[in-house]
Phi, psi and omega in degrees: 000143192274071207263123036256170180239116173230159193256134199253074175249073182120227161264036182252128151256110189238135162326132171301298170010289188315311183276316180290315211289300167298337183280349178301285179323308171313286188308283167355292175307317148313280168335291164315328167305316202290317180300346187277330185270336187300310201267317180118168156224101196302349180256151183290176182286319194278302175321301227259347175273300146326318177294011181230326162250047173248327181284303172326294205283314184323284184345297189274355174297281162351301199266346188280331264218271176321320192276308190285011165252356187277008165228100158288336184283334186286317172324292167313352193234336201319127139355269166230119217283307171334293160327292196312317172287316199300322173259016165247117185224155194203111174330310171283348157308278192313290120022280174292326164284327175281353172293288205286329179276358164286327195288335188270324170302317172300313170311299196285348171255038194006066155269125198276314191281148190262158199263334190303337189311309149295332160296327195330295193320298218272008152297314159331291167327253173000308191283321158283001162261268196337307179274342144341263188325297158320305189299314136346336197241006177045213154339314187298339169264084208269092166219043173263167138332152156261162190292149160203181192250008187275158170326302189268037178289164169217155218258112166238100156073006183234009174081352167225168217277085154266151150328116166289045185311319188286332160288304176343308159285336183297297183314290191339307198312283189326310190271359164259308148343297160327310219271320201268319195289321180298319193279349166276329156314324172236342190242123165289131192251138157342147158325095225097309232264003158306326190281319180289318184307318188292256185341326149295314188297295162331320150304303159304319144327295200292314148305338184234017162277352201273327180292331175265032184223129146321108168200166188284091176267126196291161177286342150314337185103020207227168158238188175303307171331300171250017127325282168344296211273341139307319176322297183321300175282000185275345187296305188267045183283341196273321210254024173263310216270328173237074220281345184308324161289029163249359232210088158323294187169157175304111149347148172259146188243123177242086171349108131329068194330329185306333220273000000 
């Protein structure tokens, strides 16, 4: 394979990249709708449309904010800091911003119920088109690997076999996905707490995918990335320590006599 990888339409060649990232959003978005009409919503239309341009702005504030502090020395030279944040983002930025700016939207429009459940899937969805689209750009992107000797490292444009991190999180993804639907199969879960597992899940993933990523370590030993990702998991520590506040009760399992 070939990096970065583009699609060739006519004479125009445009980065997959390019093409996946909106279509992540897109698709995502869809996805939430169908589930919205699918499933019901317990928040009214107008409440669940501020909570939704309350995850927007948090988001690109969050990822733009993260992503331009996570290399301070690149920072210390930008030109222009505007420019520098505005093109540098980081999924868990966004992710963590769109938590506080739902949460802070929630305050002022005083909504009790919690909002995150519908997102969970298509933020999933979305995250695995979206990293597709990363993986494609090899090298060219830093969402690559550190070099290793295990079998399946892969050549992403630089002649040497790194960690495929971004199929790493695509796998991550899929089987947490898996994961959450098999455990709603058997648990009924708090109001919410599909969002917190993804979030805790997520987060943890991140902290500890950052040692096998090319990154800027902070004198602590950590990078910006995964401080975020502490952050994250220190927000839900009541629901780490004690995961039972996630959880209503077991499903009833119902015995065929026939059988």
């Amino acid at each position: 394979m070939h990096f970065p990888v583009e699609i060739t339409i006519g004479s125009t060649k445009i980065l997959l990249h390019s093409i996946m990232e909106p279509l992540g959003f897109f698709i995502g978005f869809r996805y939430f709708m169908f589930l919205r009409k699918k499933q019901g919503d317990v928040i009214a239309s107008e409440n669940r449309t501020w909570i939704l341009i309350g995850a927007i702005f948090g988001a690109l504030l969050g990822s733009r904010l993260i992503g331009g502090f996570e290399n301070p020395q690149q920072l210390s030279i930008a030109d222009n800091l505007w420019f520098y944040f505005y093109q540098n983002k980081t999924v868990l930025g966004g992710f963590l911003g769109g938590l506080f700016g739902v949460e802070l939207v929630k305050k002022i429009i005083k909504e009790k119920h919690a909002s995150g459940d519908l997102f969970t899937f298509p933020m999933i969805l979305a995250l695995i088109i979206g990293r597709i689209g990363c993986f494609s750009m090899g090298v060219y992107e830093e969402t690559y690997g550190l070099p290793t000797s295990l079998p399946w490292g892969m050549q992403l444009g630089d002649s040497q076999l790194r960690h495929p991190v971004c199929l790493y999180e695509i796998i991550f993804l899929m089987l947490l996905w898996l994961m959450l639907v098999q455990t709603e199969r058997k648990y009924i879960l708090q109001n919410g707490a599909r969002f917190k597992i993804f979030m805790m899940a997520y987060c943890l993933f991140r902290l500890l995918l950052d040692f096998i990523k090319p990154h800027y370590t902070l004198s602590i030993g950590l990078s910006v990335i995964q401080l975020t990702a502490f952050t994250g998991l220190a927000y839900y520590y009541r629901y780490i320590i004690n995961p039972k506040k996630l959880f209503v009760s077991r499903k009833a399992i119902i015995l065929n006599p026939a059988a």
